[in-house]
C-alpha positions as CSV (number, residue, x, y, z in Angstrom):
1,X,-31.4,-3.1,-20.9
2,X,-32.3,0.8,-19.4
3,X,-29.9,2.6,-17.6
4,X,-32.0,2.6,-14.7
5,X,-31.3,-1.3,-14.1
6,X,-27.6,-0.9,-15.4
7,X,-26.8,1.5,-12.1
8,X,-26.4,0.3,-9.0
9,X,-27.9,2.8,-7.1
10,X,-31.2,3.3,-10.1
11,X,-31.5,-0.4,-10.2
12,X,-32.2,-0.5,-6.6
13,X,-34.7,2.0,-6.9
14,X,-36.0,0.1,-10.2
15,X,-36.5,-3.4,-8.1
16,X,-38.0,-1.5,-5.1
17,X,-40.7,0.0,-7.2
18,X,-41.3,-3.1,-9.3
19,X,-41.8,-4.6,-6.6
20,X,-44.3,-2.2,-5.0
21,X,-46.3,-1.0,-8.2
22,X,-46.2,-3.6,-10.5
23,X,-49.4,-5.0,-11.8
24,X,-50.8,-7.0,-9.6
25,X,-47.7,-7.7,-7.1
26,X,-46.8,-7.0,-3.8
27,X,-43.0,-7.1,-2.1
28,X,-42.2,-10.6,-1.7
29,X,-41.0,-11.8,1.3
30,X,-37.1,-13.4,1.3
31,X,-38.5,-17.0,2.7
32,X,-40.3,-17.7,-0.4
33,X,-37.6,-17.3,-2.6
34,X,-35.2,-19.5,-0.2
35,X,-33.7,-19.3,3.0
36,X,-30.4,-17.2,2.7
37,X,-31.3,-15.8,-0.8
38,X,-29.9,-12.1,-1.6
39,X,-31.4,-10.3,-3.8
40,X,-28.4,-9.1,-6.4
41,X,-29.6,-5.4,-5.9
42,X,-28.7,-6.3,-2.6
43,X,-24.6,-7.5,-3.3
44,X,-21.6,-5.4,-3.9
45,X,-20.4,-5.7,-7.1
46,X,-16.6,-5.4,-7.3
47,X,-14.1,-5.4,-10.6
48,X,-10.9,-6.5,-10.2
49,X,-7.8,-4.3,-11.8
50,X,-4.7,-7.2,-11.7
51,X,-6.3,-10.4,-10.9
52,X,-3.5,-12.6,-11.0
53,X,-0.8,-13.1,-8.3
54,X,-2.2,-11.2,-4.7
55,X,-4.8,-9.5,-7.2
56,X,-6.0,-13.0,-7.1
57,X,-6.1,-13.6,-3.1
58,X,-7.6,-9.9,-2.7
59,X,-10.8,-10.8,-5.1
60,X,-10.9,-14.2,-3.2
61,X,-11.0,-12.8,0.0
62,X,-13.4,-10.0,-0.8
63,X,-16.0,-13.0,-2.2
64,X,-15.8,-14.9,1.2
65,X,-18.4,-12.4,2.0
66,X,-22.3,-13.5,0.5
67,X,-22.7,-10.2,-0.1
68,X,-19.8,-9.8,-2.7
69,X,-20.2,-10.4,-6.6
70,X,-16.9,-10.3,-8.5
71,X,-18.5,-8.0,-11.6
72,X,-15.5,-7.6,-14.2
73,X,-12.0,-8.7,-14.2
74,X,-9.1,-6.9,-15.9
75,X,-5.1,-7.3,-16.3
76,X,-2.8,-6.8,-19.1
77,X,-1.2,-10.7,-19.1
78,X,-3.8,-13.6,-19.5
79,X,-1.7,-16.3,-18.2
80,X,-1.5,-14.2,-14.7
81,X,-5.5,-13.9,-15.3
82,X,-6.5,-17.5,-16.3
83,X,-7.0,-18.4,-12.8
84,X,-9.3,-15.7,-12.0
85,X,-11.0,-15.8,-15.2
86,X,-12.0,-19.6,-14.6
87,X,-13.3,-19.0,-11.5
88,X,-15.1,-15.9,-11.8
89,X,-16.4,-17.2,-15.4
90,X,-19.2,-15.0,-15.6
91,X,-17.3,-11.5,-15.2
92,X,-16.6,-9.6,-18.6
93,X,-12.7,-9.8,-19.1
94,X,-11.0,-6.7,-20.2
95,X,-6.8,-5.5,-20.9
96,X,-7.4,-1.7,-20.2
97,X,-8.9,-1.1,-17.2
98,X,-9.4,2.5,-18.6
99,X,-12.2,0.4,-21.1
100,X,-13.6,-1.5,-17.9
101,X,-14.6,1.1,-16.0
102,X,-16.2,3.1,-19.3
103,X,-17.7,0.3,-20.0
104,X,-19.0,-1.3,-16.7
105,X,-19.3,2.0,-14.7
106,X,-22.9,0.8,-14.6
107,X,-22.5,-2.4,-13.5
108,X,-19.7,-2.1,-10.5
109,X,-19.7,-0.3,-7.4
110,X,-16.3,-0.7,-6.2
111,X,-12.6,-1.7,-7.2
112,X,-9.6,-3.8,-6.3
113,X,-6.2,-2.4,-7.9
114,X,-3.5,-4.9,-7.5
115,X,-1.4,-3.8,-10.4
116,X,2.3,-3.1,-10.0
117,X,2.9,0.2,-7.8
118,X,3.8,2.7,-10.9
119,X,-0.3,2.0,-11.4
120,X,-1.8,1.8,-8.6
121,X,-2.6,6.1,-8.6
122,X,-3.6,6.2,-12.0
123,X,-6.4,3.5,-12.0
124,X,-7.1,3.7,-8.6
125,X,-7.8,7.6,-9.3
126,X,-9.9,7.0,-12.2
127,X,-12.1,4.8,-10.2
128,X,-12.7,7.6,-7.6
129,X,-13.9,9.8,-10.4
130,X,-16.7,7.5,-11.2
131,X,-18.2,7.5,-7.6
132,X,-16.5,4.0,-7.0
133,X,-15.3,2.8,-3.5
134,X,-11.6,1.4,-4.3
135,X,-9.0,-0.7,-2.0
136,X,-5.5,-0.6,-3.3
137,X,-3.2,-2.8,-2.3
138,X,0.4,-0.9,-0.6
139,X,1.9,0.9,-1.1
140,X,-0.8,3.1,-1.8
141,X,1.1,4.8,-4.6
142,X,4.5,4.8,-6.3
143,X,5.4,8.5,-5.5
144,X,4.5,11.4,-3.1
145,X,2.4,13.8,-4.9
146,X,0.3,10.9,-6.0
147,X,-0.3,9.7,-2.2
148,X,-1.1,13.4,-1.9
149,X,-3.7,13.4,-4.8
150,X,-5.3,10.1,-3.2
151,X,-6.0,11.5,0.1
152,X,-7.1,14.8,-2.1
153,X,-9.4,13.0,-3.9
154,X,-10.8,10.8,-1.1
155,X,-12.2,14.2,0.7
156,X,-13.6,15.3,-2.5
157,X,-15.2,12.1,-4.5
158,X,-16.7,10.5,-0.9
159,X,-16.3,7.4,-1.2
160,X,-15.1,4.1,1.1
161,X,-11.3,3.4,0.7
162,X,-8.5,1.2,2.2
163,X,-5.1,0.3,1.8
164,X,-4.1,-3.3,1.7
165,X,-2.0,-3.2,5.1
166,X,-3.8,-6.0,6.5
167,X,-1.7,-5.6,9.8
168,X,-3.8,-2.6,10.4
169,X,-7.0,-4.3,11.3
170,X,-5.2,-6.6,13.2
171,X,-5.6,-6.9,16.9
172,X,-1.9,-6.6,18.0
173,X,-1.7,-3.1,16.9
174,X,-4.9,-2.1,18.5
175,X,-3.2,-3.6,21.8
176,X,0.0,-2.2,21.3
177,X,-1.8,1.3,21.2
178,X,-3.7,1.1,24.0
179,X,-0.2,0.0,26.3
180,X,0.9,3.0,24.9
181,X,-1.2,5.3,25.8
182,X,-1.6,4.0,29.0
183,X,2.0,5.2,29.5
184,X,3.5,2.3,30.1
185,X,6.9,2.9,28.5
186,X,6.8,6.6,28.9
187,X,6.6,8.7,25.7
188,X,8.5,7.5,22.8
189,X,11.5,8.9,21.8
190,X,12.7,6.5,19.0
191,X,11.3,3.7,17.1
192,X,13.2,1.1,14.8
193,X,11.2,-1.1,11.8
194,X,12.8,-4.3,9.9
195,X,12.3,-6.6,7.5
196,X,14.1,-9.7,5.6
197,X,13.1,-8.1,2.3
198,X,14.3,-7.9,-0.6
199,X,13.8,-11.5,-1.6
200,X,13.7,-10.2,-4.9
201,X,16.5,-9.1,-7.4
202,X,18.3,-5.6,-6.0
203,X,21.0,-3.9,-7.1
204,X,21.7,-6.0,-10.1
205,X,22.4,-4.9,-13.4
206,X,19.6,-3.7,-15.8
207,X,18.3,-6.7,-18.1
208,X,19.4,-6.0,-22.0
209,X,18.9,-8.5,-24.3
210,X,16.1,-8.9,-27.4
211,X,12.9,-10.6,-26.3
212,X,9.9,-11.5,-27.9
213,X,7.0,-10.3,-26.0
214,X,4.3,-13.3,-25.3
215,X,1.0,-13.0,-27.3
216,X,-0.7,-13.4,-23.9
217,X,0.8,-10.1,-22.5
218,X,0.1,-6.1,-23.7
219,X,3.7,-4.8,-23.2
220,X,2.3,-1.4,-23.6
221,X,-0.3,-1.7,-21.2
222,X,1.7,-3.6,-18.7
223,X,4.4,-0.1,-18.8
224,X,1.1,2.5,-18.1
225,X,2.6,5.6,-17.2
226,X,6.5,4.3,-16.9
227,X,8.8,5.4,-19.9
228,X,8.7,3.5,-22.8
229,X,11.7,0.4,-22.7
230,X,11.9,-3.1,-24.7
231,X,10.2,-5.9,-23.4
232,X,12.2,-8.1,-21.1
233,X,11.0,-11.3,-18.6
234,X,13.3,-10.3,-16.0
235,X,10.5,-7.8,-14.6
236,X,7.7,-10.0,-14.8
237,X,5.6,-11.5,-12.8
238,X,7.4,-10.0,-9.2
239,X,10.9,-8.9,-9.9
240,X,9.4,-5.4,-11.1
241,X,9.4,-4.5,-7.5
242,X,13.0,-3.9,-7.5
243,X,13.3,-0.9,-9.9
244,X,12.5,2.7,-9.5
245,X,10.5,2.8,-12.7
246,X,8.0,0.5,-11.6
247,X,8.5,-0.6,-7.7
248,X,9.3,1.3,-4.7
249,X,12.1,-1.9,-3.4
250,X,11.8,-3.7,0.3
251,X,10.7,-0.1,2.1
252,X,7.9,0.4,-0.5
253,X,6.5,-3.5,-0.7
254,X,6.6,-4.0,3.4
255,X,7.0,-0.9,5.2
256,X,3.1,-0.2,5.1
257,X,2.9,-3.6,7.0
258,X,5.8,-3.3,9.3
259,X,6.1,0.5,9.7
260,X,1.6,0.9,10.7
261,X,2.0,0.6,14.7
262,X,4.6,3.3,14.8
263,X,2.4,5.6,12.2
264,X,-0.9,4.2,13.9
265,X,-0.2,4.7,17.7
266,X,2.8,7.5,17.7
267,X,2.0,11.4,17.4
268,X,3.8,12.4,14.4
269,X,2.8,13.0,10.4
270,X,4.9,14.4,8.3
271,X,8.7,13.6,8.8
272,X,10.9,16.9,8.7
273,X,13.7,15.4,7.3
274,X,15.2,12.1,5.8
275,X,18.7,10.6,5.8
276,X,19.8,7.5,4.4
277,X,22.8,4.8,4.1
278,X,22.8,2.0,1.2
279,X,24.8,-1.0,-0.2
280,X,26.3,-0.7,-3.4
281,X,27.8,-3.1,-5.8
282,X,32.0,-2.8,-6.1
283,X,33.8,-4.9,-9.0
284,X,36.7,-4.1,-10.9
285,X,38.6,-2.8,-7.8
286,X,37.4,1.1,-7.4
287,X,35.3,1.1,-10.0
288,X,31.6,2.1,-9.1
289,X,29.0,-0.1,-10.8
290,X,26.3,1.1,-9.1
291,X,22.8,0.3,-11.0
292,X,20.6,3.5,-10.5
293,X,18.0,2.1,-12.4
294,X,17.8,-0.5,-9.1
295,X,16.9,0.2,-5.7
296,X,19.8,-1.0,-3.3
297,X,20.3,-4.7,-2.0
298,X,19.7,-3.1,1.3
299,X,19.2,0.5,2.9
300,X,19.4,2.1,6.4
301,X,16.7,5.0,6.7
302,X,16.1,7.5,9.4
303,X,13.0,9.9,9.8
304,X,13.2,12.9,12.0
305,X,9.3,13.6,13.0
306,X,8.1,16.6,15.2
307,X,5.5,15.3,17.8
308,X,2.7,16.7,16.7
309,X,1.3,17.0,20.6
310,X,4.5,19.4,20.4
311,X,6.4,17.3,22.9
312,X,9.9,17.4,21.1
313,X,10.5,14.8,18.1
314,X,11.0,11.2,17.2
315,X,13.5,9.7,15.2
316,X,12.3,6.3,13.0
317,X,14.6,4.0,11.4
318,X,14.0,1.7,9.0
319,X,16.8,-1.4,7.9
320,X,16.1,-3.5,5.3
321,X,18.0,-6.4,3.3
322,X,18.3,-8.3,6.3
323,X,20.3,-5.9,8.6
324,X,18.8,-5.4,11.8
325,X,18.8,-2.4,14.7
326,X,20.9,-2.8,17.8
327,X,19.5,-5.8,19.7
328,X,17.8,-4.4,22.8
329,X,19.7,-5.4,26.4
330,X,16.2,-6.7,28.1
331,X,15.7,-8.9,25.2
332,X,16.9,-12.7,26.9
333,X,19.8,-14.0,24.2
334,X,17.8,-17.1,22.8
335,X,14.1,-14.3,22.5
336,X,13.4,-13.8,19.2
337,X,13.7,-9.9,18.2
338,X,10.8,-9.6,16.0
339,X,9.9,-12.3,13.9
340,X,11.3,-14.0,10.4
341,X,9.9,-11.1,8.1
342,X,10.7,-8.2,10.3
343,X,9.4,-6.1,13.6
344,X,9.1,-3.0,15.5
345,X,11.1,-1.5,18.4
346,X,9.8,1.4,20.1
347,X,11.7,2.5,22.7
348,X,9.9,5.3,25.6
349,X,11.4,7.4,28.5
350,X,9.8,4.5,31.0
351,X,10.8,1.0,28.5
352,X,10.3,-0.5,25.6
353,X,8.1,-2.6,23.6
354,X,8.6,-4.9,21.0
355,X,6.5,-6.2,18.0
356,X,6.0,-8.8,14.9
357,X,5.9,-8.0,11.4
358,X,2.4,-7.0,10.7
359,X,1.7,-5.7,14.3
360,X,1.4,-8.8,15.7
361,X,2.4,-10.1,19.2
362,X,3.2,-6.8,20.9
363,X,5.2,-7.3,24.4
364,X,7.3,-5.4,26.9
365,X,10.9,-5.7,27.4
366,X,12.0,-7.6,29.3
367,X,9.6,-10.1,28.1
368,X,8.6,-10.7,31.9
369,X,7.1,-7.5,32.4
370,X,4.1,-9.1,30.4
371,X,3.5,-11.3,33.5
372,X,4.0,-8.8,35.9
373,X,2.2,-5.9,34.8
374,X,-1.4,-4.5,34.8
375,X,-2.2,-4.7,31.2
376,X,-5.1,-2.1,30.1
377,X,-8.6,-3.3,29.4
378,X,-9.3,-3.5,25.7
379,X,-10.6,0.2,24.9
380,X,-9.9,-0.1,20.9
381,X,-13.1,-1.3,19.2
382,X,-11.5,-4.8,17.3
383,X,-12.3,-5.9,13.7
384,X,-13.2,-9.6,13.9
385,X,-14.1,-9.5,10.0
386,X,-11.0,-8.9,9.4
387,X,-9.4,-6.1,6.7
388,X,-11.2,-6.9,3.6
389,X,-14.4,-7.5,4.7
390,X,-14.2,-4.5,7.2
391,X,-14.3,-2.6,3.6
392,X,-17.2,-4.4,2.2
393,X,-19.2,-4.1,5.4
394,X,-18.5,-0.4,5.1
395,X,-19.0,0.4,0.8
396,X,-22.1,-1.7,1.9
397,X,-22.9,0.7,4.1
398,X,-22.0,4.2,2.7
399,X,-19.6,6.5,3.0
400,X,-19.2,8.3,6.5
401,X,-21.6,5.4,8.0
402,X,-18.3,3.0,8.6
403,X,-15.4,2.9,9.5
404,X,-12.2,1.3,7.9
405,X,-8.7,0.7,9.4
406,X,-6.6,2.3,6.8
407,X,-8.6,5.4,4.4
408,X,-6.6,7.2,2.1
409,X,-7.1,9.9,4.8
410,X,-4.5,7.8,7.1
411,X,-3.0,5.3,4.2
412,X,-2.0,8.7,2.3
413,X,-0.1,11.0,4.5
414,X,1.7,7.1,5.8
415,X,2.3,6.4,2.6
416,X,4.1,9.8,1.9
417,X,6.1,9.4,5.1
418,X,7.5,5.7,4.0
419,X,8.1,7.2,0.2
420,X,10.7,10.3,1.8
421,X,13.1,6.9,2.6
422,X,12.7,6.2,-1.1
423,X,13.2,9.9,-1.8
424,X,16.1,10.2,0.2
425,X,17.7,6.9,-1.1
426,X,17.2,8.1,-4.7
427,X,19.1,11.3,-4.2
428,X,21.6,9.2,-2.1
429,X,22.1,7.5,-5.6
430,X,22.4,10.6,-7.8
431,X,25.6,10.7,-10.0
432,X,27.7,13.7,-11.3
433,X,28.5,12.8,-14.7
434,X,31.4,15.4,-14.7
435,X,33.2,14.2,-12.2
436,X,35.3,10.5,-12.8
437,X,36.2,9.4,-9.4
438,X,34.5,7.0,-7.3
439,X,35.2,9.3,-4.2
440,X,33.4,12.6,-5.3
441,X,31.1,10.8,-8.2
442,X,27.7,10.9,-6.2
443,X,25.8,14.7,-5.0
444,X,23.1,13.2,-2.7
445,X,25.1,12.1,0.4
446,X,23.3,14.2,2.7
447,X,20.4,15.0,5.1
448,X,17.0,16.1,3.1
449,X,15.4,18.8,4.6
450,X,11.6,18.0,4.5
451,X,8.7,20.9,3.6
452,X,5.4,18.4,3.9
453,X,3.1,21.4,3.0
454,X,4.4,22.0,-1.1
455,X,6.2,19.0,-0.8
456,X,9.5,19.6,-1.4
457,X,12.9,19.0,-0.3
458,X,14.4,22.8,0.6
459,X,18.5,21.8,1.0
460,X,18.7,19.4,-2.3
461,X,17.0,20.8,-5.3
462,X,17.7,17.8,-7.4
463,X,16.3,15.5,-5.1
464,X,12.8,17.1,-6.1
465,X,13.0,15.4,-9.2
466,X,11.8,12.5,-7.6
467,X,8.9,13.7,-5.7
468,X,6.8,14.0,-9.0
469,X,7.7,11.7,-11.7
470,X,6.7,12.4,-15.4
471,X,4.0,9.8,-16.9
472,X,4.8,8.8,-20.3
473,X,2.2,10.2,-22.7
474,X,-1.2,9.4,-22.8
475,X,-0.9,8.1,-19.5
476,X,-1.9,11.6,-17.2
477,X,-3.4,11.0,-14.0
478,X,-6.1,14.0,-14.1
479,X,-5.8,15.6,-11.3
C-alpha cells in the first residue's frame, strides 16, 4: 500500500482525486452507495492506549459516534484487553504503545490513554509529537511538571485535546457559573470539595511476597517509567491508585470531577500555597507505622489562591476518606449535603451554593431560594453530545475550529492546582531518619509556599523532590 493512502490526511487527498481523475469516472454521489454510508476517508480513526477497565467504556463511548473507527488497540495485560479485542476484532493489537504509534502513525488520527496515571504523560506526549489529537482520562498527569509539559506541548503540536472530567461538559456546571456570575451569592470567599473515596486500599502496608507474573501480563511494560519492583497482584487491575509510584490516591482519581466548578467558574489559577492534615496508621502503642509508599486513608487539604481579578484570595479545601466540611446552617437537617460520591460548597459574601459530585444539581442555600429567586437565562452554550463526542466532533473538525470543555490549556494548569494537595501531603509524609521519636520523626508538617511560574516550593526544599519525579531508564518523556 503507498503512503499516500496510509495517511489520513494524503489518503483523503488520494480518494478525492481518484475520484475526480480517474479514468473514466466521475465523483459518486453518497445515495448510490447506500443511504447513511461514510466513506472511511471520512471517519476518525482512534487507537486505544489501556483498553481494558474505563479504557474499555472510553473507546465504547467514542464509537457511539458513526463517524468513529476504533483503528488499533494496545495494553500491557491481555486478559484486561480480551474484551476490547473481541469487539473491535479488526484493530491490530499491540503491548507497547511506543510500537503502535511507529507503526500505525499512518493509520490513526487520534488517541485514548487510559493507562494507570504514572503513564498517562509519557504516551499521551508521544502522541502529540506525531500530530495526533489525544484525550486522556484524569488526572491528566501523575506529577506537576508533566501537567506543565502537556499544556506546553498542546500550544506547540496544535492539536484537539481533553481531559476525561466528564462533569465538565455537563450542564450543572454551566448553570452553576452563570448564577455566579450573576452575583447571586456575592463573590466567593471560600469553597469546600468532598468525596467518599478511597474505596481502594490506603495506608496499608506495602505487598511483599514472591509472585509469579501471569504470561498474559508485561510486568515491565505495565511499570513504564516507575522504578523497577517485583511483580505483585495487589496493584493490579485498580488498587495501583493508592501508591505514590503509580497513582495520585482519592484527590488525584476524583478531584478533577469534584473540584471542576470551583476551577471552572471561580477566578483563580495557580494556588500560592498548600497545607495539609492526614490519617496515619498507629500500632504497637507509639510506634509510627506510617506506609510512605501509600497515600493516606484520608487527607484534609487547603489551597490559598489569589483572585486573579485582584479582588483578595480564596481558600479551597479538599476532604477526602469520607470526612466531610462543616455542614452548612441553611442546609434543612434531613437535605442531603452533596451527594453519595462527594460535592461542592462555595460559600460568597451574599450566600452560598451547593453542588453534586460531578457538577451536577447546583442549588442555593437554603434550598428555598431556588423557588424564590430570578434564576439567569441560560447564557453558556450547552453540550448535548456530551464529553466524548464533543472531542470527536471537534478532532473532526480541526484544531482551533471547535471547542472542547476541558483542553490541556484548562485541564493542565487544573491539574497542577489538584497535584500541590498531593505535593503538600507527600512532604507532610517525609521522615527524618535520624531522629527515633514518633514526636519529632517527620519534617514536612508545615505550610508550602507555592512559586507557580519555576514551579517550586520556596519554604521546603525537600518537598521539591516531588514536583519532578525521575523516570526509570529508557522511559524519558522528551520534552
Amino acid at each position: 500500500m503507498s503512503s499516500a493512502s496510509n495517511n489520513p490526511s494524503s489518503r483523503r487527498t488520494f480518494i478525492r482525486n481518484t475520484a475526480l481523475t480517474g479514468a473514466g469516472f466521475f465523483i459518486v454521489p453518497r445515495h448510490v452507495l447506500g443511504r447513511g454510508f461514510i466513506a472511511p476517508s471520512d471517519k476518525l480513526h482512534i487507537a486505544g492506549i489501556g483498553v481494558g477497565g474505563k479504557g474499555a467504556g472510553d473507546l465504547a463511548e467514542f464509537a457511539k459516534s458513526p463517524f468513529v473507527n476504533i483503528s488499533a488497540l494496545c495494553d500491557v495485560d491481555d486478559r484486561q484487553a480480551a474484551g476490547a479485542r473481541k469487539k473491535y476484532e479488526k484493530a491490530p493489537y499491540y503491548r507497547d504503545f511506543r510500537e503502535m504509534l511507529e507503526k500505525e502513525k499512518n493509520n490513526i488520527d487520534a488517541v485514548s490513554v487510559s493507562t494507570p496515571d504514572h503513564t498517562h504523560a509519557v504516551a499521551t506526549l508521544a502522541a502529540m509529537q506525531l500530530g495526533k489529537h489525544v484525550y486522556t482520562q484524569k488526572p491528566l498527569t501523575h506529577d506537576i511538571y508533566e501537567a506543565r509539559v502537556l499544556t506546553e506541548a498542546a500550544r506547540k503540536y496544535k492539536v484537539v485535546t481533553q481531559m476525561g472530567n466528564q462533569g465538565g461538559s455537563g450542564d450543572g456546571v454551566r448553570k452553576a457559573k452563570e448564577m455566579v456570575d450573576a452575583g447571586l451569592i456575592g463573590d466567593v470567599t471560600e469553597a469546600h470539595a468532598w468525596t467518599n473515596r478511597p474505596v481502594w486500599p490506603q495506608g496499608v502496608p506495602t505487598p511483599s511476597g514472591k509472585h509469579e507474573t501471569p504470561k498474559e501480563l508485561d510486568w515491565d511494560l505495565w511499570l513504564g517509567t516507575a522504578k523497577w519492583i517485583d511483580y505483585n497482584p495487589a496493584y493490579l487491575p485498580f488498587d495501583w491508585r493508592g501508591w505514590w509510584a503509580f497513582g495520585t490516591g482519592a484527590l488525584g482519581d476524583m478531584a478533577c470531577h469534584i473540584m471542576d466548578p470551583i476551577y471552572r467558574i471561580l477566578p483563580i489559577l495557580y494556588p500560592e500555597s498548600a497545607e495539609c492534615s492526614v490519617a496515619t496508621v498507629w500500632r504497637e502503642k507509639w510506634n509510627d507505622t506510617q506506609n510512605t509508599d501509600a497515600c493516606p486513608p484520608s487527607s484534609i487539604i487547603h489551597l490559598s489562591y489569589p483572585r486573579t481579578d485582584g479582588k483578595g484570595k480564596i481558600r479551597v479545601s479538599w476532604h477526602d476518606g469520607g470526612l466531610l466540611p462543616p455542614r452548612p446552617e441553611e442546609l434543612l437537617p434531613e437535605e442531603s449535603f452533596g451527594n453519595w460520591d462527594g460535592g461542592v460548597l462555595m460559600v460568597g459574601t451574599k450566600g452560598k451554593l451547593l453542588l453534586d459530585c460531578y457538577g451536577a444539581n447546583p442549588r442555593l442555600l437554603p434550598t428555598k431560594l431556588m423557588q424564590q429567586t430570578s434564576l439567569p437565562k441560560e447564557t453558556i452554550k450547552r453540550v448535548p453530545e456530551g464529553h466524548y463526542l464533543q472531542w470527536v466532533n471537534a478532532c473532526r473538525a480541526g484544531y482551533g475550529k471547535a471547542e472542547t470543555s476541558s483542553p490541556f490549556e484548562y485541564a493542565g494548569p487544573f491539574t497542577e492546582s489538584i497535584l500541590m494537595g498531593n505535593l503538600a501531603i507527600r512532604s507532610w509524609m517525609i521522615k527524618n531518619p535520624k531522629l527515633k521519636g514518633w514526636e519529632d520523626k517527620y519534617l514536612g508538617r508545615k505550610k508550602l509556599l507555592w512559586d507557580a511560574k519555576n514551579m517550586k516550593v520556596t519554604n521546603f526544599d525537600e518537598a521539591n523532590q516531588f514536583v519532578k519525579r525521575e523516570y526509570r531508564e529508557g522511559w524519558g518523556l522528551g520534552w
